[in-house]
C-alpha positions in Angstrom: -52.0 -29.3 38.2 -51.8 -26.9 41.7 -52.9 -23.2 41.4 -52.5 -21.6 44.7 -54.3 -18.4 45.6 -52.4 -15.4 45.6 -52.7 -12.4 47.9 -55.6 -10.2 47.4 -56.5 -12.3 44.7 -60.8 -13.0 44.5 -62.2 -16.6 44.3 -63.0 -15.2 40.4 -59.8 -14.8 39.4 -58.9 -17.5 41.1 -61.2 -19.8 38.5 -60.3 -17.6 35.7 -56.6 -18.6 36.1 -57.3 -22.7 36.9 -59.6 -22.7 33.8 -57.2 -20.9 32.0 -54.2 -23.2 33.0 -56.6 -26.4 31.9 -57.0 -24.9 28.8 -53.9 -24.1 28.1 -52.4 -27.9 29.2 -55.0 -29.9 27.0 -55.7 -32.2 30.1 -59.1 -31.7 29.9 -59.5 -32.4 25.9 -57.9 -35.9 26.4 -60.0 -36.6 29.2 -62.9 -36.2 27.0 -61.2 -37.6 24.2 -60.5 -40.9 26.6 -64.1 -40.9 27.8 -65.2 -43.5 25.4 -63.5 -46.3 24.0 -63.1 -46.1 19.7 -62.1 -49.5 18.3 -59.2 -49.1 16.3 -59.6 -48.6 12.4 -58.6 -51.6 10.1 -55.7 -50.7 7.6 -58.7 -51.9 4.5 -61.5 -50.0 6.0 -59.2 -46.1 6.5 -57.9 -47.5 2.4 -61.8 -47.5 1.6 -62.6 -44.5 3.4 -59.9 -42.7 1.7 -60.6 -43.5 -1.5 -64.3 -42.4 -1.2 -62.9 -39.2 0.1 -61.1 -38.5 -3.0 -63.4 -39.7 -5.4 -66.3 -37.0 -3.7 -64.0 -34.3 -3.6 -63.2 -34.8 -7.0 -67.0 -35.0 -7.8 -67.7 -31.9 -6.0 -64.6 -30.0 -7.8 -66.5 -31.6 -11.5 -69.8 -30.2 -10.3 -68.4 -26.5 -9.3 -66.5 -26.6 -13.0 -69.7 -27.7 -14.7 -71.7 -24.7 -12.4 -73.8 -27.4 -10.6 -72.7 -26.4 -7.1 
């Protein structure tokens, strides 16, 4: 990414507009997203995650019903 200065143009705005145009690309989210290494999921372990997703949101929705929550 190359942000030149433009005429007239303070070292502020300057920063505004590079921080801006980062922002705006996403480069610097996948940086920190790349930062660490994740190990790659298993296809059992995301199956068992899932289904203990569902079965808490299905306990929560039971507890709002029965005025618990």
């Amino acid at each position: 990414m190359e942000i030149r200065k433009k005429e007239k143009e303070s070292t502020v705005g300057l920063l505004y507009r590079f921080n801006l145009k980062m922002r705006q690309s996403g480069i610097l989210r996948e940086a920190k997203k790349r930062r660490f290494y994740h190990r790659p999921v298993n296809r059992r372990r995301k199956r068992v995650a899932a289904i203990y997703r569902v079965a808490k949101k299905k306990e929560t929705e039971k507890a709002k019903k029965m005025g618990e929550v």
